[in-house]
N, C-alpha and C positions, 0 to 999 in steps of 0.2 A: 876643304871639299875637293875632291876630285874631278879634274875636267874629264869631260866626258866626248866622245867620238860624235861629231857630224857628220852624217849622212848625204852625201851632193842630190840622192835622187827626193829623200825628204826634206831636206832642211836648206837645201842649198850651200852656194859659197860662202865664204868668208867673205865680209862687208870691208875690210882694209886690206891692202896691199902689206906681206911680208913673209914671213918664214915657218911654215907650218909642220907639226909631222902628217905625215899621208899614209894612208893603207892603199895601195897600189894594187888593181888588177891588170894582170896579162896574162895572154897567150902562151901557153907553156912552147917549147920550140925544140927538137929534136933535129940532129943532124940538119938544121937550118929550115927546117918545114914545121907547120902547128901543127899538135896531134891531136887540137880538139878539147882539150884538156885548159883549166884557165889555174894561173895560181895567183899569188899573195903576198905580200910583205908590207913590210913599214918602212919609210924612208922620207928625207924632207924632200918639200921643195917650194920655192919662193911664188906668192899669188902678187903679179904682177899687176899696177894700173898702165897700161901698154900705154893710155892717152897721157900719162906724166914720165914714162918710160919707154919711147922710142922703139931705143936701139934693143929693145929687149924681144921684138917681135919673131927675132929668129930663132928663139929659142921655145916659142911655146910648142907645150905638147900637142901631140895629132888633136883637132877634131877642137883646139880653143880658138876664139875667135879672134880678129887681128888687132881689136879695141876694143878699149873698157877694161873689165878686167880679165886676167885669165893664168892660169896656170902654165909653171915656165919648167921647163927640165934643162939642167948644165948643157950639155952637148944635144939638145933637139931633142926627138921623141922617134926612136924608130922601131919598138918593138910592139906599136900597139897600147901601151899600157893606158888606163885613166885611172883620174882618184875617185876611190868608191867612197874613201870617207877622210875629215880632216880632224883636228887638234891644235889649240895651241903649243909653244914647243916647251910648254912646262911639265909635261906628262906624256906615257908612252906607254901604250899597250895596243895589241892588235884588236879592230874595229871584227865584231859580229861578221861572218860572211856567208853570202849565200853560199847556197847547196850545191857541191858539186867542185869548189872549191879550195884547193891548196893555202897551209902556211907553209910560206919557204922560211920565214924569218929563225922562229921557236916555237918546242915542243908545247909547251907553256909559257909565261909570263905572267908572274905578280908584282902589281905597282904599291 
């Protein structure tokens, strides 16, 4: 069976802390300004429990909270982006996206 893509605004987070794939939205950015425009890809990133992981707090992405759990990015979060949807990291395919939005990743993908 195929895992299947969670949704953060329907299904919420992941219940444990680890290593997820992500469908990422952001801000598209030209010559360093938005143009208004949002895009898309797929990418990991580790769903931290900040209260059993500290030193991890500077790493979360914009807009996660400073305990409990929350979503960490390598080097911080500076371009805007959140997770529109999750995955275990056994499967990979781009999550369903609203309208109006870019895949940066591929033309297609079949898993």
């Amino acid at each position: 069976m195929k895992k299947q893509w969670n949704y953060v605004e329907k299904d919420g987070n992941p219940k444990k802390a680890g290593l997820y794939w992500v469908t990422l939205i952001y801000p598209e950015r030209k010559d360093g300004k938005k143009t208004g425009k949002f895009m898309a890809e797929v990418d990991t990133r580790y769903f931290a429990d900040l209260d059993k992981e500290p030193d991890l707090r500077g790493l979360t992405m914009d807009g996660e909270p400073d305990s409990g759990f929350a979503w960490t990015e390598e080097c911080g979060s500076i371009s805007g982006e959140r997770v529109h949807a999750w995955m275990p990291m056994e499967d990979i395919r781009i999550a369903e996206l609203p309208e109006g939005v870019e895949n940066r990743n591929f033309e297609s993908m079949e898993v």
